[in-house]
MMTF fields as JSON, N, C-alpha, C and O atoms, coordinates in Angstrom:
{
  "mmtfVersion": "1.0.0",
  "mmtfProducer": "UNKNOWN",
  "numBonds": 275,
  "numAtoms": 276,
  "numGroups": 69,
  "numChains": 1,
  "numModels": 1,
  "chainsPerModel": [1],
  "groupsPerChain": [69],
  "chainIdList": ["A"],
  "bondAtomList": [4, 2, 8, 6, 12, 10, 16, 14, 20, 18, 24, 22, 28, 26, 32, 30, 36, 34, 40, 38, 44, 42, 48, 46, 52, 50, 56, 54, 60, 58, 64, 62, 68, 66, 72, 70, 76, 74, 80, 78, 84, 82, 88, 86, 92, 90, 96, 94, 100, 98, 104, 102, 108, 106, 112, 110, 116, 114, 120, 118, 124, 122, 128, 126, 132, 130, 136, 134, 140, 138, 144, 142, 148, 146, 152, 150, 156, 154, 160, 158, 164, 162, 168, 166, 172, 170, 176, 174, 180, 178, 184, 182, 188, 186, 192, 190, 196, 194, 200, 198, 204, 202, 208, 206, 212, 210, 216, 214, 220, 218, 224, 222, 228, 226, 232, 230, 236, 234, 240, 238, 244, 242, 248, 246, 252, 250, 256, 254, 260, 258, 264, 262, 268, 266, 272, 270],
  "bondOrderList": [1, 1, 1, 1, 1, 1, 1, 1, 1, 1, 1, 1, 1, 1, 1, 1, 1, 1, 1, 1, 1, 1, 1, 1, 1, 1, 1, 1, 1, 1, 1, 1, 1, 1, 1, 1, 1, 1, 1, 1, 1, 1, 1, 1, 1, 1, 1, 1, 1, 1, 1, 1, 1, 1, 1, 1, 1, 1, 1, 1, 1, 1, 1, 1, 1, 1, 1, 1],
  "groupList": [{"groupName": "UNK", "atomNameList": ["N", "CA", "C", "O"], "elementList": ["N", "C", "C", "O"], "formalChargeList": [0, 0, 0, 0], "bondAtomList": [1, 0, 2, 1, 3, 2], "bondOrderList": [1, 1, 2], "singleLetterCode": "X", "chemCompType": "L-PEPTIDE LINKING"}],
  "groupTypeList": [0, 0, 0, 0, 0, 0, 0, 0, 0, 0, 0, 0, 0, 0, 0, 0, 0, 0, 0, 0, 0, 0, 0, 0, 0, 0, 0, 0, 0, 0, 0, 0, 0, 0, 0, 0, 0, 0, 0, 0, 0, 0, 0, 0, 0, 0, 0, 0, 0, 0, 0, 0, 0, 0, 0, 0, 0, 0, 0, 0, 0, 0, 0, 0, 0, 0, 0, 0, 0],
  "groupIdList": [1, 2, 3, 4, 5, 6, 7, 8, 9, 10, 11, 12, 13, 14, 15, 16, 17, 18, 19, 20, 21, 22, 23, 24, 25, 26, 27, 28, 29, 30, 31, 32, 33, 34, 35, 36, 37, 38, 39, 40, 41, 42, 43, 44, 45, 46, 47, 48, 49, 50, 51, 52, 53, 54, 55, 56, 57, 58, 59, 60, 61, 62, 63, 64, 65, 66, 67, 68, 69],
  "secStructList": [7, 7, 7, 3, 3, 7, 6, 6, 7, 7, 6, 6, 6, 6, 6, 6, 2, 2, 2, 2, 2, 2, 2, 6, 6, 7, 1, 5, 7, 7, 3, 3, 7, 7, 1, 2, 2, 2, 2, 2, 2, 2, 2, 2, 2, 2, 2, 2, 6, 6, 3, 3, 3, 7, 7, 3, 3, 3, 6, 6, 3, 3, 3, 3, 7, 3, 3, 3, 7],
  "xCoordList": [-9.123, -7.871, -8.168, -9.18, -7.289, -7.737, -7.05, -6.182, -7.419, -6.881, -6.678, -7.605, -4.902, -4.716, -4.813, -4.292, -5.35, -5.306, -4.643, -5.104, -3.34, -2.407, -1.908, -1.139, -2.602, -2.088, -2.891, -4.109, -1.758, -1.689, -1.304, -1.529, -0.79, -0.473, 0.933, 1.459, 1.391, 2.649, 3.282, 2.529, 4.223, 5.428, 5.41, 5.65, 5.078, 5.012, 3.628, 3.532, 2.439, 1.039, 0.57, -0.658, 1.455, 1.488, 2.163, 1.846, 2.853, 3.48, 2.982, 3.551, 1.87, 1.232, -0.138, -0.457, -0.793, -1.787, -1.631, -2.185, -0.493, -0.616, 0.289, 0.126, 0.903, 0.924, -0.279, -0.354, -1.524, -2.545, -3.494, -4.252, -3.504, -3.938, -3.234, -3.864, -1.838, -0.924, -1.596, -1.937, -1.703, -1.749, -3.758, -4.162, -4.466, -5.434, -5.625, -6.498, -4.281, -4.272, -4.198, -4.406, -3.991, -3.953, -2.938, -1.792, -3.476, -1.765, -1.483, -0.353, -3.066, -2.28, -3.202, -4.245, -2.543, -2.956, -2.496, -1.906, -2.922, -2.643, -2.557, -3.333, -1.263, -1.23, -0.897, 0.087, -1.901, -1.452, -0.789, -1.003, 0.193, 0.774, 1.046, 0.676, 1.806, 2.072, 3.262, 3.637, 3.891, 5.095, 6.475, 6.413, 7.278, 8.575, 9.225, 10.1, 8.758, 9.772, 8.957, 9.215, 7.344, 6.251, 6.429, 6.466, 6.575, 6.772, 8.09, 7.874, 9.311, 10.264, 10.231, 10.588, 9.408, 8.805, 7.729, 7.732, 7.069, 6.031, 6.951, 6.899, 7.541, 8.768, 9.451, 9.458, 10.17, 11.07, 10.463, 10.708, 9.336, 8.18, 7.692, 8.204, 7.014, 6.658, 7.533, 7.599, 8.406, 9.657, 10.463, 11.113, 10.076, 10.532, 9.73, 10.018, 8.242, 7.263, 7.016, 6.147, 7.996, 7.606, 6.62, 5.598, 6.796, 5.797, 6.613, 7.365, 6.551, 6.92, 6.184, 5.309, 6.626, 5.862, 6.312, 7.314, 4.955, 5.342, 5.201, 4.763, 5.426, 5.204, 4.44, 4.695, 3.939, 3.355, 3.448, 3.153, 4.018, 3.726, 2.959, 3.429, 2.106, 1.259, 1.56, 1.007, 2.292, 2.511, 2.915, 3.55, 2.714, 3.188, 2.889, 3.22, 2.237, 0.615, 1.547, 1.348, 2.434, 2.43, 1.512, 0.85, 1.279, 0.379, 1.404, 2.252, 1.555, 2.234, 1.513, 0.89, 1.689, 1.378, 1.87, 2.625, 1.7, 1.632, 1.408, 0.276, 2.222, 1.983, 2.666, 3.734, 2.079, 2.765, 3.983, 3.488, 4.743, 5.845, 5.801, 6.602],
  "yCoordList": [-26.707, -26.1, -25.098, -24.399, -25.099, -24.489, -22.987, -22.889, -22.011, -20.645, -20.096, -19.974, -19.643, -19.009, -17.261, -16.953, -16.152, -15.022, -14.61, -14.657, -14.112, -14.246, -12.289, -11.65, -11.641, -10.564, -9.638, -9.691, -8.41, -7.9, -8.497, -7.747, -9.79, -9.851, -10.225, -10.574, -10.198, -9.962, -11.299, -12.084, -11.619, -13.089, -13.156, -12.267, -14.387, -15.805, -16.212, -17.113, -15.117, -15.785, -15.81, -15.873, -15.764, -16.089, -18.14, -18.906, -18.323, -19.657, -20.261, -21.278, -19.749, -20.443, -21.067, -22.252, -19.871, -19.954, -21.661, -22.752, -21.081, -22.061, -23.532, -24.575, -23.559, -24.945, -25.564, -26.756, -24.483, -25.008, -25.776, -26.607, -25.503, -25.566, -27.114, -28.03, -27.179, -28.768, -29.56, -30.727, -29.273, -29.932, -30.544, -31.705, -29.401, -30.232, -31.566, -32.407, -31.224, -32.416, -31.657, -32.297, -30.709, -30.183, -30.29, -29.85, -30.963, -31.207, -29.875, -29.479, -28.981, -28.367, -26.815, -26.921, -25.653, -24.484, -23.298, -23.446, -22.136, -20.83, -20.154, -20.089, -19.44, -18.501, -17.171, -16.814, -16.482, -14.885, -14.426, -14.722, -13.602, -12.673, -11.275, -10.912, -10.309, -8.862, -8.365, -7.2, -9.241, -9.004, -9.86, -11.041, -9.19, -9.951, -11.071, -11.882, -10.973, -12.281, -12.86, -13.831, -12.37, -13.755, -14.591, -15.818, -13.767, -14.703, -15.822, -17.031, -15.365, -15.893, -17.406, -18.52, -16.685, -17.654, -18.867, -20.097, -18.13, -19.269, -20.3, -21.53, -19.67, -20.646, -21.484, -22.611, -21.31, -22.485, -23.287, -24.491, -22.648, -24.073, -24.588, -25.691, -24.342, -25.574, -26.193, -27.421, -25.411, -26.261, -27.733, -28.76, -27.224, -28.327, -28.909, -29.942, -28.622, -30.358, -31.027, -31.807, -30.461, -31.49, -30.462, -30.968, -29.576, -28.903, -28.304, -27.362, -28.634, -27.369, -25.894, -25.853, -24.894, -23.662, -22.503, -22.213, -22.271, -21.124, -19.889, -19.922, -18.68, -17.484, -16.586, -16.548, -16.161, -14.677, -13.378, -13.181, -12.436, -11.201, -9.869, -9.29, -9.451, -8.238, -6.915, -6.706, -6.307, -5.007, -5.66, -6.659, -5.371, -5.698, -7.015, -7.572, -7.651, -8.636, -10.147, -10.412, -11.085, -12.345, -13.538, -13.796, -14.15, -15.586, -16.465, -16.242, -17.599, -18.475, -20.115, -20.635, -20.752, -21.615, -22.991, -23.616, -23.535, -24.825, -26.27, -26.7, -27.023, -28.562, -29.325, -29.472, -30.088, -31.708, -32.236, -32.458, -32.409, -32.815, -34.38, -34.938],
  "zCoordList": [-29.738, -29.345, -28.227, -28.19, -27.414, -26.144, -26.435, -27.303, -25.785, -25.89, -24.48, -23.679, -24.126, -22.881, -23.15, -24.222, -22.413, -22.756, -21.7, -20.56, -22.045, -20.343, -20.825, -20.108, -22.226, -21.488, -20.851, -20.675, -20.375, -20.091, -17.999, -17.049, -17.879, -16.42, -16.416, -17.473, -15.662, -15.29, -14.966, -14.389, -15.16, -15.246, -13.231, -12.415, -13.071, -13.514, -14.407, -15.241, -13.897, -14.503, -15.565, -15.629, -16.956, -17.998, -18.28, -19.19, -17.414, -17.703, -16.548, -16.153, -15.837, -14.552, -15.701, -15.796, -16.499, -16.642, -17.734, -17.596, -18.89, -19.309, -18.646, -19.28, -17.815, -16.898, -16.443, -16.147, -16.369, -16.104, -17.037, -16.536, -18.659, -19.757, -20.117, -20.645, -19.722, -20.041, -18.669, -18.864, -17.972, -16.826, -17.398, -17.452, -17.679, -18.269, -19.404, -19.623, -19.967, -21.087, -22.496, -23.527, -22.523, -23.826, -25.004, -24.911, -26.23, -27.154, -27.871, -28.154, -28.234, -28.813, -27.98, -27.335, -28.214, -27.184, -28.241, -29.311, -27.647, -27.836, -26.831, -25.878, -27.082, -25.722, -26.195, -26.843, -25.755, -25.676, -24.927, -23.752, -25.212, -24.497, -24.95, -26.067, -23.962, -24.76, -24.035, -24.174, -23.238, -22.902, -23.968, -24.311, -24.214, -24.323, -23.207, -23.508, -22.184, -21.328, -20.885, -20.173, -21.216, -20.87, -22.08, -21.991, -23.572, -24.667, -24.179, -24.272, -23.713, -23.455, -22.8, -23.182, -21.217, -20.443, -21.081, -21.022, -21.542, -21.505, -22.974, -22.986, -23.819, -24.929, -24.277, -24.772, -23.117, -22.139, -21.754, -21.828, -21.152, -20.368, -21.41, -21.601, -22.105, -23.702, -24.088, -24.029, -24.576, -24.878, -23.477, -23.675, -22.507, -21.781, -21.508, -20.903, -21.774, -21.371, -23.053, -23.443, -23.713, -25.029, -25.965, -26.429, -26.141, -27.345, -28.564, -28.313, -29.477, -30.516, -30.028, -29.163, -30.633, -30.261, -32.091, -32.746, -32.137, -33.376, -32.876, -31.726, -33.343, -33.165, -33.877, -35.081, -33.645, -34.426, -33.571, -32.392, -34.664, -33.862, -34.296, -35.276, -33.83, -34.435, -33.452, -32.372, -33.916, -32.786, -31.948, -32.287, -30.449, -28.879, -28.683, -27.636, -29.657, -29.203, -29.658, -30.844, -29.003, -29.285, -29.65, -28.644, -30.395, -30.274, -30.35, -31.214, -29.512, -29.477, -29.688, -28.763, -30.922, -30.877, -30.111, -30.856, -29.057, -28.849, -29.203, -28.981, -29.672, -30.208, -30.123, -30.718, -29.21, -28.506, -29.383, -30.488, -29.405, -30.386, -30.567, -31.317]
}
């Protein structure tokens, strides 16, 4: 399972990083984040190339799970 660590940078390069992670072939991913509208962001773009996505939240700190639907 591949792992994106996208925080602490700023929107778009949270849903760049992981476009880059799908674009490798990945079914299933993790993506960190620690923003609210990178969580947002990077949820629309999974959601529109076909992934389920789960959530977790610890303090500020998102994990977003990724999986090919």
């Amino acid at each position: 399972m591949m792992i994106v660590d996208a925080r602490g940078l700023l929107c778009p390069e949270p849903v760049v990083k992981t476009q880059r992670a799908v674009k490798d072939g990945a079914s299933e991913l993790i993506v960190l984040v620690d923003a609210e509208a990178a969580r947002e962001n990077v949820t629309r773009f999974a959601v529109s190339r076909g992934y389920d996505v789960t959530l977790q939240q610890e303090g500020l700190n998102y994990t977003l799970t990724l999986k090919r639907a």
